[in-house]
C-alpha positions as CSV (number, residue, x, y, z in Angstrom):
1,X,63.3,120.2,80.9
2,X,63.8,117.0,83.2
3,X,62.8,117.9,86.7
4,X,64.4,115.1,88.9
5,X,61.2,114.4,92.1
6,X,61.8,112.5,94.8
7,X,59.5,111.7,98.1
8,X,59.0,114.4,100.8
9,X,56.9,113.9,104.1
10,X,54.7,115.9,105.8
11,X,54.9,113.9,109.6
12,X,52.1,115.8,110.6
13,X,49.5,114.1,107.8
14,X,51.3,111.2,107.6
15,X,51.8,111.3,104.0
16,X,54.1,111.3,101.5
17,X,54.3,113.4,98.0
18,X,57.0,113.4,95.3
19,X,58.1,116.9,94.4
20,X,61.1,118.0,92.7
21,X,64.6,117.3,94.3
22,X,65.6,121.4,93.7
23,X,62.7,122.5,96.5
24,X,63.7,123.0,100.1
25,X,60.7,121.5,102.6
26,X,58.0,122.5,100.4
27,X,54.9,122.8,102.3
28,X,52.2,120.1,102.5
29,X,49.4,120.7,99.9
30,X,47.3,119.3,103.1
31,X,48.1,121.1,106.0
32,X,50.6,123.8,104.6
33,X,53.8,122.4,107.1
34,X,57.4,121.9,105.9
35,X,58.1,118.6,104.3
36,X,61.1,116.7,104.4
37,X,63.0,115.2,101.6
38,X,64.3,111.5,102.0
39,X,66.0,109.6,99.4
40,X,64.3,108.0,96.8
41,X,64.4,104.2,98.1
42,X,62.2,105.5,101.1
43,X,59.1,103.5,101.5
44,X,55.7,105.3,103.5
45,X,54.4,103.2,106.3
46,X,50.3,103.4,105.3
47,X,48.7,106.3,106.7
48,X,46.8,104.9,109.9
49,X,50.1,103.0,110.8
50,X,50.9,105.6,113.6
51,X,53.5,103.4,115.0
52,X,55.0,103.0,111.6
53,X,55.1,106.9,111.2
54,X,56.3,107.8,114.7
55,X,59.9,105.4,113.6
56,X,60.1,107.4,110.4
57,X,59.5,110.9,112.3
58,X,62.4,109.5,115.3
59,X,64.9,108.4,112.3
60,X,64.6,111.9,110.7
61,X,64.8,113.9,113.7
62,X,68.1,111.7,114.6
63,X,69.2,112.9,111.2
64,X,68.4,109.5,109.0
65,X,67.1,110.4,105.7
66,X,66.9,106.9,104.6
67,X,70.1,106.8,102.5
68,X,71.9,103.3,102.4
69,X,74.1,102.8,105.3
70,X,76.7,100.6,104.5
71,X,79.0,97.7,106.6
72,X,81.4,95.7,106.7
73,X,80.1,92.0,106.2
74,X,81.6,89.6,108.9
75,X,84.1,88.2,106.8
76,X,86.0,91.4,107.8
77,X,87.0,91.9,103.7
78,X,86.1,95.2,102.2
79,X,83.3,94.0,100.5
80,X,80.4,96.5,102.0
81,X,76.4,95.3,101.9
82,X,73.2,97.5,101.9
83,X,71.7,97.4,105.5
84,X,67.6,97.8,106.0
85,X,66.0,100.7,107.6
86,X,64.0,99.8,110.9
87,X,60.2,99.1,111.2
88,X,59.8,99.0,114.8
89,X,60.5,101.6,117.4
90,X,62.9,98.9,119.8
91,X,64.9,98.3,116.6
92,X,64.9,101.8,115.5
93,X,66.4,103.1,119.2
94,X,69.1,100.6,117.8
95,X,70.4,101.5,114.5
96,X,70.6,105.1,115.9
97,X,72.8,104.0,118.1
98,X,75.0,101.5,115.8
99,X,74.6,103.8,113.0
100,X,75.0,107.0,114.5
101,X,78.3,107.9,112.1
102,X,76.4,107.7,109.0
103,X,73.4,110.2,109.8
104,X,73.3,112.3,106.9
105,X,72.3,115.9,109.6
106,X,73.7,116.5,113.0
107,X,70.5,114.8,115.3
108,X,70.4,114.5,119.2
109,X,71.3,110.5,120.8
């Protein structure tokens, strides 16, 4: 049987762990929290990049689970091109706002 795995986080470690795609937050084989699942193009800041971690922990909580989000390119056709998730915090604050139609969970603003 192929079990399709993906990354989950645990923001209290810091750390990320591939489990399969069927499991619901699975707890951290660290601490014991919930994980959450993000899709599988997310990338994990390292583990003493706390800045790195606390942008990754204020996406998902706005309901950002690293999907592609998609635009228009200035051209105004319908051609649509991949946009990057943030690194810093300033430029986070940003996409939430910009982006705030393609959160993939309801999240405060």
């Amino acid at each position: 049987m192929n079990v399709q795995t993906g990354p989950f986080v645990c923001l209290v470690c810091c750390k990320s762990f591939k489990r399969p795609r069927h499991l619901e937050g699975p707890a951290c084989s660290d601490c014991g929290e919930p994980t959450v699942g993000l899709n599988e193009k997310f990338q994990a800041p390292p583990r003493k990049d706390v800045a790195g971690w606390q942008v990754v922990a204020f996406l998902i909580e706005h309901g950002f689970r690293y999907h592609s989000i998609w635009e228009r390119t200035e051209t105004g056709s319908y051609q649509l091109v991949p946009k990057a998730y943030p690194r810093t915090m300033a430029e986070a604050r940003e996409f939430v706002v910009r982006y705030h139609a393609h959160r993939v969970v309801d999240g405060p603003l």
